[in-house]
C-alpha positions as CSV (number, residue, x, y, z in Angstrom):
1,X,0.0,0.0,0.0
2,X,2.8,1.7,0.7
3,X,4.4,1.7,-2.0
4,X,1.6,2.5,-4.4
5,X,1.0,5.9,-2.8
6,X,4.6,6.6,-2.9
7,X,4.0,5.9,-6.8
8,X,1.5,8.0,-6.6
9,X,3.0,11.0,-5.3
10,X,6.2,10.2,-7.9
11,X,4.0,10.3,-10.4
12,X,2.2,13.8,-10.0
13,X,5.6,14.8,-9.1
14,X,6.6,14.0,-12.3
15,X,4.2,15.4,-14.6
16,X,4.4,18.7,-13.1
17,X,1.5,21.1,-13.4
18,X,-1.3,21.0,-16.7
19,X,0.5,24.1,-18.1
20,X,-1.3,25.9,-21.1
21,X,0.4,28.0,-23.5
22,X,4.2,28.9,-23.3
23,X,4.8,32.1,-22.0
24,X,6.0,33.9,-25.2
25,X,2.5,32.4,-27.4
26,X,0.8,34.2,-24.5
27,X,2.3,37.8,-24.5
28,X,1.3,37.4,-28.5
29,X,-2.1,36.4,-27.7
30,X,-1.7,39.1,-25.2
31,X,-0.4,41.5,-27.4
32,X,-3.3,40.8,-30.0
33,X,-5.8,41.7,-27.4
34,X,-4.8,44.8,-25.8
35,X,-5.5,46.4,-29.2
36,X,-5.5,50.1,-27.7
37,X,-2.1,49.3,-25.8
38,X,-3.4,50.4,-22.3
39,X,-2.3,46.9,-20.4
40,X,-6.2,46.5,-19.9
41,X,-8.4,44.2,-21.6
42,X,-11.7,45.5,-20.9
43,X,-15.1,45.9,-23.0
44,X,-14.5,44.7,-26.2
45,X,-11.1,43.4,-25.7
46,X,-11.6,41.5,-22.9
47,X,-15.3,39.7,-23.7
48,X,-14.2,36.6,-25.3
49,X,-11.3,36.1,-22.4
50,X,-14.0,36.6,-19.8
51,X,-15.9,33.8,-21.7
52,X,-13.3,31.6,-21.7
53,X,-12.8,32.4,-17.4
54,X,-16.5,31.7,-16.6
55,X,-16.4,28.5,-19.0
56,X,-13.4,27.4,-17.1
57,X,-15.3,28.1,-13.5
58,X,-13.0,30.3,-12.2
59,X,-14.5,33.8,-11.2
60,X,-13.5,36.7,-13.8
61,X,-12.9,40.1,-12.5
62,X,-16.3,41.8,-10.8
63,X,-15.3,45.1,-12.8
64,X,-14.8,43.2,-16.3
65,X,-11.0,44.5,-16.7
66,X,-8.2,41.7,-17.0
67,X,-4.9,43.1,-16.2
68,X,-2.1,41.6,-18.1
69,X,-0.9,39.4,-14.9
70,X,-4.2,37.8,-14.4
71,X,-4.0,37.3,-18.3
72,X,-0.8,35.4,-18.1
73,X,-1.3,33.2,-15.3
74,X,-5.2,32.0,-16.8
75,X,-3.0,31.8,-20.4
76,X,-0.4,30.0,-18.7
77,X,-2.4,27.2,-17.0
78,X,-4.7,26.9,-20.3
79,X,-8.0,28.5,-19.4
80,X,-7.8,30.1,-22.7
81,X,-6.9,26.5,-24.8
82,X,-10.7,25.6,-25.7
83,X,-10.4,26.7,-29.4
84,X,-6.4,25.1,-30.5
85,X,-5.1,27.6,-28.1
86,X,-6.4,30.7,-28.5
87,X,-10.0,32.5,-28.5
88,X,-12.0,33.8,-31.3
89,X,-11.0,37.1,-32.2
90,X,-14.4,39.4,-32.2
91,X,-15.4,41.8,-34.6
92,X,-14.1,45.1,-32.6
93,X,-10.5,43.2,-32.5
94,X,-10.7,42.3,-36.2
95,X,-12.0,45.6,-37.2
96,X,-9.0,47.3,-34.3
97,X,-6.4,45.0,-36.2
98,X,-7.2,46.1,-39.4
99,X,-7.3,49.3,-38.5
100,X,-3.7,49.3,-37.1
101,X,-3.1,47.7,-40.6
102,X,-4.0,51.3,-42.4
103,X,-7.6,50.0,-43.0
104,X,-9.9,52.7,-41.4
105,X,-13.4,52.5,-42.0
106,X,-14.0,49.2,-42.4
107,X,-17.9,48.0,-43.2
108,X,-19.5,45.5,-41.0
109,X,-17.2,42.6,-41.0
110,X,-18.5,38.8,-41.1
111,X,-17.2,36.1,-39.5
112,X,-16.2,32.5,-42.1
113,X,-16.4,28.8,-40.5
114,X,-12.8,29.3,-40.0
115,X,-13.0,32.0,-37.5
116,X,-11.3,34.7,-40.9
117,X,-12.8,37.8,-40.6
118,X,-13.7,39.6,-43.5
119,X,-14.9,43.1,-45.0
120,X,-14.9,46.1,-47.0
121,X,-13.2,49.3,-46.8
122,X,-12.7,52.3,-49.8
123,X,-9.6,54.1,-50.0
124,X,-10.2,57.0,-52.4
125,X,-12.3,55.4,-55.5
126,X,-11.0,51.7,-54.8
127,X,-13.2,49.0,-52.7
128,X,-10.3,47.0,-51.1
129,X,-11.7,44.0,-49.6
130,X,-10.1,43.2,-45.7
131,X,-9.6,39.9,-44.5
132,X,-8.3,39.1,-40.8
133,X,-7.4,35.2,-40.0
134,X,-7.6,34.0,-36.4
135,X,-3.9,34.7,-35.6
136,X,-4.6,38.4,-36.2
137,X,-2.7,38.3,-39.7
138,X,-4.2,41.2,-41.6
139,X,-4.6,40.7,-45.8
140,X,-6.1,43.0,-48.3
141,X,-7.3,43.2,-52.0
142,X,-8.8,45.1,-54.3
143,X,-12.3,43.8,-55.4
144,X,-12.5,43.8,-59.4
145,X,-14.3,46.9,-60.9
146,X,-17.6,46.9,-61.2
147,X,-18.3,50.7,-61.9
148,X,-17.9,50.3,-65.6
149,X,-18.4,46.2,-66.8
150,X,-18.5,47.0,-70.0
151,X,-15.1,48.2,-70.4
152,X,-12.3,45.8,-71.0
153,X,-9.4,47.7,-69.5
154,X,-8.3,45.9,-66.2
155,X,-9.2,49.0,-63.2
156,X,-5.7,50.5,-62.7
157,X,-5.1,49.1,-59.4
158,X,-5.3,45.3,-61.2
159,X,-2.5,46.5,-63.5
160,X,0.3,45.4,-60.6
């Protein structure tokens, strides 16, 4: 009996504690979310995370804000794992990404089965369409002319 407890105890010993994410995949996820930089994820920013806390049944913060710390540590031990290791980026943090991308005034953006973002935005007389994958990777292009279909020159900006 002995012995097997002593197992036991080797054994937890051994695997060492259910860790998450490493801590540099955090301070990117981390970095991703605080899109206006103020080392607080609240509103917006910090919905999805808060999500993730209640699902997890620990308590999230009474005032909504998550402080980078708190982030960490809940990152750290995985709380934040249920979707391959990161959460859904929302609309605001799509829309913020883009944004820091050079892509103001983004339309409403829809969400694909893959958790890719998309929209529209027009820069002077060009409809550049806006696409933002899950890891916050920000890609844009034109959409073909459609103000004159008739005409069979390419719109300037498809000339490369």
């Amino acid at each position: 009996m002995k012995s097997l407890a002593g197992a036991a105890v080797i054994a937890v010993f051994l695997a060492g504690p259910a860790w998450g994410l490493s801590e540099r995949a955090c301070s990117r996820i981390w970095t991703k979310a605080d899109t206006d930089g103020d080392g607080v994820l609240k509103g917006a920013e910090a919905s999805d995370y808060l999500a993730a806390i209640r699902r997890d049944g620990r308590v999230a913060p009474a005032n909504g804000h998550i402080r980078r710390p708190r982030f960490m540590h809940h990152c750290r031990v995985g709380v934040y794992e249920a979707d391959r290791g990161k959460v859904a980026l929302s609309e605001a943090q799509a829309k913020s990404l883009a944004a820091a991308a050079g892509y103001r005034g983004m339309t409403e953006m829809v969400r694909e089965a893959d958790g890719t973002w998309h929209g529209t935005v027009t820069i002077g007389h060009r409809t550049i369409e806006v696409r933002v994958d899950p890891d916050g990777n920000v890609v844009a292009e034109p959409v073909a002319s459609t103000a004159f279909p008739s005409d069979p020159r390419p719109a300037p900006w498809d000339l490369g």
